[in-house]
DRENVOSE-531419 format. One line per field, with one value per residue: residue number from 1; x, y, z of N, C-alpha, C in turn. Coordinates in nm, 3 decimals, decimal comma. Example, Ala and Ser with C-alpha at 12.3 -4.5 7.8 and 13.67 -1.06 7.14 Angstrom:
! residues 2
n <- (1;2)
nu <- (1,319;1,285)
nv <- (-0,569;-0,225)
nw <- (0,780;0,708)
cau <- (1,230;1,367)
cav <- (-0,450;-0,106)
caw <- (0,780;0,714)
cu <- (1,320;1,290)
cv <- (-0,330;0,003)
cw <- (0,780;0,787)
! end
This chain:
! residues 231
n <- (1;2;3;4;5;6;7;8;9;10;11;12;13;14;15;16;17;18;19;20;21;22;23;24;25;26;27;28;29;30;31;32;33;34;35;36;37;38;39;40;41;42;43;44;45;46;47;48;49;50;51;52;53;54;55;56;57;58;59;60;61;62;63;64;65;66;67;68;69;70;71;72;73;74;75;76;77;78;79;80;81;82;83;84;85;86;87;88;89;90;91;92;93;94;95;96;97;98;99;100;101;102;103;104;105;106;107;108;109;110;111;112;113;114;115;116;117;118;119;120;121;122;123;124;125;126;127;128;129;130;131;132;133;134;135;136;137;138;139;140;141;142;143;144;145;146;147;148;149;150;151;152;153;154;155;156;157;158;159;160;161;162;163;164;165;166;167;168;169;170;171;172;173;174;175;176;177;178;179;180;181;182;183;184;185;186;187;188;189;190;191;192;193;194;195;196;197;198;199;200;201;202;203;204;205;206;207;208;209;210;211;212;213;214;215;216;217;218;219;220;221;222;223;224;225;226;227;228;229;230;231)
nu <- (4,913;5,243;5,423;5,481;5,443;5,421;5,573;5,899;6,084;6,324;6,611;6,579;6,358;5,963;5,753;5,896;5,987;5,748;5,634;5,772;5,718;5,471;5,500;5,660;5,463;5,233;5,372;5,453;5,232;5,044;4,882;4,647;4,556;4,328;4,239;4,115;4,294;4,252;4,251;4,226;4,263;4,529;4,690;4,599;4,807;5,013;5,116;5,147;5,049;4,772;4,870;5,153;5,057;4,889;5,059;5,253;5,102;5,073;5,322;5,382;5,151;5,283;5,442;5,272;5,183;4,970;4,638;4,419;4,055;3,776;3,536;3,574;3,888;4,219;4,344;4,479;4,661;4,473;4,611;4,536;4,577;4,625;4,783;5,004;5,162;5,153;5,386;5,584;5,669;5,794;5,983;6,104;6,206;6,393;6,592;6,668;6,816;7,009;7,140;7,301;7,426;7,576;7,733;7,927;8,014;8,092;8,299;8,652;8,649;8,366;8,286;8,442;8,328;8,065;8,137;8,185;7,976;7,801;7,965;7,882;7,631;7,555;7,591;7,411;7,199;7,126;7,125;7,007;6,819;6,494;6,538;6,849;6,831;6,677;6,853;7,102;7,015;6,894;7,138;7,256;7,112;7,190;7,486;7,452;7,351;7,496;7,683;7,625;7,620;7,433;7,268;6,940;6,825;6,870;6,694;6,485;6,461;6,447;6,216;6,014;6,086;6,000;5,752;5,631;5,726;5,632;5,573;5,860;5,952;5,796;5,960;6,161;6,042;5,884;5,998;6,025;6,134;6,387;6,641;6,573;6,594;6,883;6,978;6,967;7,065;7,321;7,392;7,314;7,508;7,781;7,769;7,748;7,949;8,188;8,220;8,174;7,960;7,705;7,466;7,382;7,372;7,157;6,944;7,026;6,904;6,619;6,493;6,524;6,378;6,098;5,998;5,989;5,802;5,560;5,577;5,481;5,245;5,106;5,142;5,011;4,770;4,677;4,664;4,492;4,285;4,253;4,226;3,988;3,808;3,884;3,682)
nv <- (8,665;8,773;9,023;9,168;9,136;9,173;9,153;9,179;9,252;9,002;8,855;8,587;8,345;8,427;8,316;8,084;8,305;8,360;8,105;8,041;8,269;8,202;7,947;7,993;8,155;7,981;7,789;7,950;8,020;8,207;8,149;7,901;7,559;7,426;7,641;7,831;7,924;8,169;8,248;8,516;8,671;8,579;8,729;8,988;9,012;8,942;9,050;8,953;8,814;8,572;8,321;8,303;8,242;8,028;7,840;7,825;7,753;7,501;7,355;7,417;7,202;7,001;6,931;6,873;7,110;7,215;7,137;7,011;7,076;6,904;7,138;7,357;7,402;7,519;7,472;7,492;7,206;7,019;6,741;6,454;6,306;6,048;6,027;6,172;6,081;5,825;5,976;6,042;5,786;5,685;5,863;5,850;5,552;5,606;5,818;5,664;5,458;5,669;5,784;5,516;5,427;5,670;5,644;5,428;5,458;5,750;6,006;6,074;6,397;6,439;6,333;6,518;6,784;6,716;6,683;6,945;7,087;6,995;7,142;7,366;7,372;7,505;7,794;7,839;7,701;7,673;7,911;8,038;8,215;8,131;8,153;8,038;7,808;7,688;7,684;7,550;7,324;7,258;7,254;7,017;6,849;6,811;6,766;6,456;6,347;6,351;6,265;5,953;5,873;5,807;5,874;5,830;5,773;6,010;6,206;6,077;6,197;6,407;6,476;6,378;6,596;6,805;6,753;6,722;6,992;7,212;7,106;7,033;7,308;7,348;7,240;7,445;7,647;7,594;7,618;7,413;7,189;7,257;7,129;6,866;6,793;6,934;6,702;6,525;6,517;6,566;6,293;6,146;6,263;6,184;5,883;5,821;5,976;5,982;5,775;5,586;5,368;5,181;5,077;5,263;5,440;5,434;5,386;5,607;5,847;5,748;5,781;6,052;6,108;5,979;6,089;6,349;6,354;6,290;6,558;6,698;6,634;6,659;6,964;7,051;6,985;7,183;7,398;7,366;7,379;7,663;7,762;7,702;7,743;8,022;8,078)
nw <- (12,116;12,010;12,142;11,881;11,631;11,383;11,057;10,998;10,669;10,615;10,512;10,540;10,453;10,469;10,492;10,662;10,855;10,990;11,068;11,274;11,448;11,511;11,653;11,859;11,974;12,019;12,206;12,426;12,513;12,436;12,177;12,295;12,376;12,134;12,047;11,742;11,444;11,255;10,945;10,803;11,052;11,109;10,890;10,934;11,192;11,166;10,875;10,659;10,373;10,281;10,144;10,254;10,541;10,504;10,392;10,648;10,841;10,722;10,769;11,057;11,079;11,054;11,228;11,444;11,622;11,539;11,443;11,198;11,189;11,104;10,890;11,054;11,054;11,097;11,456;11,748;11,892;12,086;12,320;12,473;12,757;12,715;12,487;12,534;12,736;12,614;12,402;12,546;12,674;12,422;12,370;12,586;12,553;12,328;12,360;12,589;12,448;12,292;12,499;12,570;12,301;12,291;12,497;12,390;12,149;12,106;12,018;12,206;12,198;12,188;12,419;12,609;12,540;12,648;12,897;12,955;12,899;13,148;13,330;13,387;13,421;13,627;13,612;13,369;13,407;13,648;13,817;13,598;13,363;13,186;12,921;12,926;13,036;12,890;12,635;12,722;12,770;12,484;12,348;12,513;12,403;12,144;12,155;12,281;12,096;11,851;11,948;11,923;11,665;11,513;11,266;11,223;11,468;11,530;11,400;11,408;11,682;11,640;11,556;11,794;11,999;11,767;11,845;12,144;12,200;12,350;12,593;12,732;12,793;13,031;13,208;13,249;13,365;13,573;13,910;14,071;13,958;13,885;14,034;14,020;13,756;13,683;13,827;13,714;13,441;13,534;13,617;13,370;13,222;13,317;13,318;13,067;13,003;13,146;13,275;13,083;13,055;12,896;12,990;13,262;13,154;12,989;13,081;13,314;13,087;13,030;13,270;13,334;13,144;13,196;13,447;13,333;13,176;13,329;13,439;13,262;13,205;13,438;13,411;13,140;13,245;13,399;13,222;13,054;13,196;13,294;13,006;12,951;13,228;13,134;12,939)
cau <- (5,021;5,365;5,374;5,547;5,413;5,442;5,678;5,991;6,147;6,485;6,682;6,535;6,180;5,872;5,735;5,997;5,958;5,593;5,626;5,852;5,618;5,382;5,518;5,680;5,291;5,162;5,485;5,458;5,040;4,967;4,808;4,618;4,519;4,195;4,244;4,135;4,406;4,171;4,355;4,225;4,311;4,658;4,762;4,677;4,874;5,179;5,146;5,142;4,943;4,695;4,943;5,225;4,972;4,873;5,218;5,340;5,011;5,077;5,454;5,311;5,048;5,345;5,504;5,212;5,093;4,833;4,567;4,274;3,930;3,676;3,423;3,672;3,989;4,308;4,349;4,599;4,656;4,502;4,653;4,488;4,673;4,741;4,841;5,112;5,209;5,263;5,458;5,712;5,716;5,861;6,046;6,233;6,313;6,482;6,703;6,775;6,924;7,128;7,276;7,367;7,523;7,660;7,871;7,973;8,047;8,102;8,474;8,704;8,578;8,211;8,290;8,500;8,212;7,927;8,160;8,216;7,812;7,788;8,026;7,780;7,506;7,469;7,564;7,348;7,031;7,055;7,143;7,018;6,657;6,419;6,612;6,949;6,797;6,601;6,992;7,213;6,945;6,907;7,291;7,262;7,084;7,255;7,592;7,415;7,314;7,618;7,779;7,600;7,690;7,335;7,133;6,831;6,772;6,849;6,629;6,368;6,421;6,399;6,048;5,968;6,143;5,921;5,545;5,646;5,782;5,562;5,606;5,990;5,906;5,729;6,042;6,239;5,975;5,898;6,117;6,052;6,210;6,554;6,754;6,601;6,665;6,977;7,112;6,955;7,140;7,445;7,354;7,361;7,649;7,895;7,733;7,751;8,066;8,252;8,200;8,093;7,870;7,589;7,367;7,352;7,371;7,039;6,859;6,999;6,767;6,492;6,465;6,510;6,229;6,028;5,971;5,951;5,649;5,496;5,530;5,375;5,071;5,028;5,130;4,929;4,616;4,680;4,669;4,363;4,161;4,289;4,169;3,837;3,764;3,856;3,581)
cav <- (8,654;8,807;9,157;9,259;9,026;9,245;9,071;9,262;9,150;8,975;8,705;8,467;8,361;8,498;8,151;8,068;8,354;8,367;7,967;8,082;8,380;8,149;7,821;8,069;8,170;7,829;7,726;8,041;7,996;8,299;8,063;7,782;7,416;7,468;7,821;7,851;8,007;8,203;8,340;8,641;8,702;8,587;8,772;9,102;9,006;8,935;9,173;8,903;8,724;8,420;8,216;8,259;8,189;7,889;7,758;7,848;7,632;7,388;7,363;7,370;7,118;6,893;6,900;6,827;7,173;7,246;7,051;7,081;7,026;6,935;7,204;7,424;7,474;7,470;7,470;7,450;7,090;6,974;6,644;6,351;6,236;5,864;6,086;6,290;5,914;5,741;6,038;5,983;5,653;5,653;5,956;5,754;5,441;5,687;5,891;5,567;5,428;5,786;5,770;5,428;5,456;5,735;5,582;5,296;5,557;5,899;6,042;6,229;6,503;6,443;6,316;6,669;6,865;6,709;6,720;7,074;7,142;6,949;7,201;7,503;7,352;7,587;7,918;7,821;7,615;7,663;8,020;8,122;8,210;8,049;8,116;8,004;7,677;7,612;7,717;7,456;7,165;7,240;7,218;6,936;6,700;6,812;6,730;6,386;6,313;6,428;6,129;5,842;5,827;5,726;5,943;5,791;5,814;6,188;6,245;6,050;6,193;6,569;6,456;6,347;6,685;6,895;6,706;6,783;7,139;7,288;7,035;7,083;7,447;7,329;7,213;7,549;7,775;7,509;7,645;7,254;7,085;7,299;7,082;6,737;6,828;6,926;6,615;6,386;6,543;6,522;6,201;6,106;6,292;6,137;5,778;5,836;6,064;5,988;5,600;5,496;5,239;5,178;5,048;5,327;5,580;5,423;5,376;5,768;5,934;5,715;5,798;6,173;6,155;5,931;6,168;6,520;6,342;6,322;6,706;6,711;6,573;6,776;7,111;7,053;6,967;7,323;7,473;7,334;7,417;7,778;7,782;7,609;7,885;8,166;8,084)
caw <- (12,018;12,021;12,157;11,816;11,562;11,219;11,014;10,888;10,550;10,605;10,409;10,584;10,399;10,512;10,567;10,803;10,990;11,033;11,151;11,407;11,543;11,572;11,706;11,984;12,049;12,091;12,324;12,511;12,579;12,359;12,183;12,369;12,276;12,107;12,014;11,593;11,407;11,112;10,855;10,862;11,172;11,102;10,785;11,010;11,290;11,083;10,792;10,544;10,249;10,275;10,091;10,359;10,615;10,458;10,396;10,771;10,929;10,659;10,867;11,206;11,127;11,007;11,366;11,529;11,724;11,501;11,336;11,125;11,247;11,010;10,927;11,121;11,008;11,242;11,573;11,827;11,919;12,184;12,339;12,593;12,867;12,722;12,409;12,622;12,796;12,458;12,338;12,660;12,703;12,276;12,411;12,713;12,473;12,212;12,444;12,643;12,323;12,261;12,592;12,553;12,198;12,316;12,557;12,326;12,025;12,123;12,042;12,315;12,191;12,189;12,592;12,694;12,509;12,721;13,029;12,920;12,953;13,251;13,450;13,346;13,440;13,758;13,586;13,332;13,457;13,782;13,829;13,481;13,286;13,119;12,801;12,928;13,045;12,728;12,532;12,746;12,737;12,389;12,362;12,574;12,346;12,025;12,180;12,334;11,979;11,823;11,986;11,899;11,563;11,432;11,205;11,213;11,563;11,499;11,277;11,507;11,784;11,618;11,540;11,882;12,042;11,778;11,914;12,257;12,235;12,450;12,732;12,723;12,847;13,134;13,320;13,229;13,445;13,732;13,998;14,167;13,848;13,821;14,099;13,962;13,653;13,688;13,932;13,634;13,339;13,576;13,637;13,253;13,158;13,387;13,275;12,910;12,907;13,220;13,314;12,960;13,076;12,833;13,062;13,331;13,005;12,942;13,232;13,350;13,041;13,030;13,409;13,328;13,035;13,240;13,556;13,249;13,158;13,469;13,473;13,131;13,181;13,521;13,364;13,049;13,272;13,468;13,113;12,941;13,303;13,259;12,950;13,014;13,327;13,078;12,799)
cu <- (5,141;5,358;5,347;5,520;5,395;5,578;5,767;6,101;6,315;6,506;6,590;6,374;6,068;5,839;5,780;5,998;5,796;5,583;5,735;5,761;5,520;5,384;5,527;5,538;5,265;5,257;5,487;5,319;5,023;4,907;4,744;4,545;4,346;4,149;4,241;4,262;4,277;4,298;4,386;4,304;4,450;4,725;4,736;4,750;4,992;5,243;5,152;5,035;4,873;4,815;5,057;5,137;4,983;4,968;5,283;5,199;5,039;5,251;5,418;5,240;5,173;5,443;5,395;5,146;5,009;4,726;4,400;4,208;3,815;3,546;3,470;3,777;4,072;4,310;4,473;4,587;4,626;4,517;4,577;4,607;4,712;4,802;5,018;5,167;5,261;5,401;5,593;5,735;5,799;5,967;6,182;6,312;6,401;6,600;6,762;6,857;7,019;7,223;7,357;7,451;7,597;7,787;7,922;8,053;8,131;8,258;8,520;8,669;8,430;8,211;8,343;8,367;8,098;7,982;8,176;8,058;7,799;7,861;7,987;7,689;7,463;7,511;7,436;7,152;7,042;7,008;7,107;6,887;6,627;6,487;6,735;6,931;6,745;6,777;7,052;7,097;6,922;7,085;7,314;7,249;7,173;7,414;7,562;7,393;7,417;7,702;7,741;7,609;7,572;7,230;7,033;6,776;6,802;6,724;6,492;6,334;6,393;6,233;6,013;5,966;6,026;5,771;5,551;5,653;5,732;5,555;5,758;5,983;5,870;5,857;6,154;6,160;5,931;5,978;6,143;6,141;6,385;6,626;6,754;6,655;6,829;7,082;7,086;7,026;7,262;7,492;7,409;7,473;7,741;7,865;7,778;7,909;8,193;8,314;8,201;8,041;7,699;7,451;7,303;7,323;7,239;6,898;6,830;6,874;6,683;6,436;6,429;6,354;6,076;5,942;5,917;5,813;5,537;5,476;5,496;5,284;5,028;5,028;5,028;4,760;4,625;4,634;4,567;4,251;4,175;4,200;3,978;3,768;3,796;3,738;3,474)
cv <- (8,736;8,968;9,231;9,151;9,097;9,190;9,193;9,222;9,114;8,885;8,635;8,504;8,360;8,368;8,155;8,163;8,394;8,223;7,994;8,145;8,319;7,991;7,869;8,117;8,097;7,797;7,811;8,083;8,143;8,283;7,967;7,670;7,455;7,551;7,793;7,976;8,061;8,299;8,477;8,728;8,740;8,672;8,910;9,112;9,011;9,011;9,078;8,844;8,572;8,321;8,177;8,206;8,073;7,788;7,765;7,714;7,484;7,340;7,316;7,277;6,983;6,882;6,905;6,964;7,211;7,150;7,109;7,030;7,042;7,005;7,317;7,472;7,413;7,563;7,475;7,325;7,064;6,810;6,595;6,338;6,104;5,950;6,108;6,120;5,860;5,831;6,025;5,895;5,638;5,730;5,884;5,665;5,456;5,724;5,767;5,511;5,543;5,740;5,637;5,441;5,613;5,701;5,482;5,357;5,678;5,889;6,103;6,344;6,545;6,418;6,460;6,733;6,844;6,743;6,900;7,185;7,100;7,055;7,370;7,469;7,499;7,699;7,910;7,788;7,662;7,807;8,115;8,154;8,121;7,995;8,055;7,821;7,655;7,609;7,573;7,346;7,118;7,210;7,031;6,812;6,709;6,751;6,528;6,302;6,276;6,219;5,987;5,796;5,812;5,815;5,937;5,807;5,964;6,233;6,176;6,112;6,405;6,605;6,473;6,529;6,835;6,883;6,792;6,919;7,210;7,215;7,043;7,213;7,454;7,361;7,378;7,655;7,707;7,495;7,499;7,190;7,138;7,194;6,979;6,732;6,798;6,784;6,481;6,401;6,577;6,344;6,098;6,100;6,187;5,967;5,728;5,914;6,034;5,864;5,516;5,428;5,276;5,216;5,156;5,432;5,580;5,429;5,510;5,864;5,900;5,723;5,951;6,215;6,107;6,054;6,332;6,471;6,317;6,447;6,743;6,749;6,669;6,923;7,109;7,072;7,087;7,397;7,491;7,364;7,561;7,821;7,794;7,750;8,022;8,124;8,111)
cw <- (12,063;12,044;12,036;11,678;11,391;11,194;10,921;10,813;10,575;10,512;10,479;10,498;10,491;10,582;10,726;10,927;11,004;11,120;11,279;11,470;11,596;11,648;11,826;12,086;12,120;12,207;12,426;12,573;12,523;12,291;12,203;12,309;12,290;12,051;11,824;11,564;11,255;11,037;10,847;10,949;11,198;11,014;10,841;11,086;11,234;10,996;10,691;10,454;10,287;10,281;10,205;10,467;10,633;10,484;10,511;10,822;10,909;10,768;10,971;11,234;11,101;11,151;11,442;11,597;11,656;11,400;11,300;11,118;11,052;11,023;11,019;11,136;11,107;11,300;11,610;11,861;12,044;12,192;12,486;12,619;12,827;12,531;12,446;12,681;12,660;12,431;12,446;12,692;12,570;12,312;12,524;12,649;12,353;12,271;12,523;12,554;12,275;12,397;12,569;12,421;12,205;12,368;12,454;12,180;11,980;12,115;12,189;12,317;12,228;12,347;12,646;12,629;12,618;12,861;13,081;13,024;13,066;13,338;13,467;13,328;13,554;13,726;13,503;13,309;13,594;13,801;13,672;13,477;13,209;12,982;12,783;12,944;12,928;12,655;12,570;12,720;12,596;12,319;12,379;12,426;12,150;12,022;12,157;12,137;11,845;11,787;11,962;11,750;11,448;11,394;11,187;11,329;11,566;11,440;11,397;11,624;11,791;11,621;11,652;11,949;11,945;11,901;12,044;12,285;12,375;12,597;12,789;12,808;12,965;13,234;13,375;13,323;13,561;13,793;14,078;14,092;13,814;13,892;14,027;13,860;13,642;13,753;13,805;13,525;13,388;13,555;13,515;13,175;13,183;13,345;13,131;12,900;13,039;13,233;13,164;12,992;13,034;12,893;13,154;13,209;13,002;13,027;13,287;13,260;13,020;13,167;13,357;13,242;13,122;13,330;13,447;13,180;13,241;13,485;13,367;13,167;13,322;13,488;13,229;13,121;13,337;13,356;13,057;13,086;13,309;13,120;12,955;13,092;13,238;12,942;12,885)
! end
């Protein structure tokens, strides 16, 4: 768990920050798929009551990383490989439809903004940390989103973006994935915000999602054999 995981009272509700402390766990392999979450357990780690507990799992289990075993309680989620595949293949045909209604939508503004990120990619991602890359990509798709005009695929594709979380992460600490990365969310930009052309818009991030689920499913299977050899 979190080095520092006693919860200290702010505005913000307890809840909320207990489902943070512990989403950050799971995404950060302090907690691993499989791993029971007991209450117990949790309401010393945090400093709080059952009830928050409760109501933070109840959260977490509603984005997918934790679920509850019968006769067992919850868990951390673990996910199959045609699991992790579905979830990126829905993942590719979402974002290919952003980029494309991006280009077809997006204001002047919403185009200088992304070209904006695009020219701090390499202080950023290339030349940055874990947290700077997670910041601009998160940037990235809020801009990307921004621009297409269509709340519903927002709203869908927040969903998708929680399930995953922890695969997202992958690419941010795989020193192999910074260049591709980076030459594919060039790639997009300049498609979607440069060229406008739908088509390449669409094609560029369902290429980009395509290939980040490929390093899913191999970093996930590194993870759960880690686990596995430590029990």
């Amino acid at each position: 768990m979190s080095s520092s995981t006693i919860i200290a009272r702010t505005a913000a509700p307890l809840r909320q920050q207990v489902v943070r402390l512990i989403r950050e766990d799971i995404l950060n392999g302090a907690l691993v798929p499989g791993q029971r979450l007991v209450e117990n357990g949790l309401c010393e780690a945090y400093g709080v009551s059952r009830t928050v507990i409760r109501e933070a799992l109840r959260q977490l289990e509603s984005e997918r990383l934790i679920t509850v075993m019968p006769n067992l309680g919850p868990i951390v989620t673990i996910l199959t490989e045609s699991e992790i595949r579905a979830l990126y293949i829905v993942r590719g045909t979402l974002e290919g439809l952003a980029g494309k209604l991006f280009a077809l939508n997006a204001s002047a503004q919403d185009c200088e903004a992304l070209l904006d990120l695009r020219s701090r990619l390499d202080k950023e991602y290339r030349k940055g940390d874990v947290d700077s890359r997670e910041a601009i990509k998160a940037e990235f798709y809020l801009l990307l989103l921004k621009g297409t005009g269509n709340q519903v695929l927002l709203e869908q594709l927040r969903a998708i973006h929680a399930r995953i979380a922890i695969f997202r992460r992958f690419a941010f600490v795989n020193e192999d994935r910074i260049e591709p990365s980076i030459t594919e969310l060039e790639t997009i930009i300049d498609a979607a915000a440069r060229t406008r052309n739908p088509e390449a818009a669409w094609a560029a991030c369902e290429h980009h999602i395509l290939l980040a689920g490929e390093l899913a499913i191999l970093e996930y299977a590194k993870l759960e054999k880690d686990v596995v050899a430590a029990e």
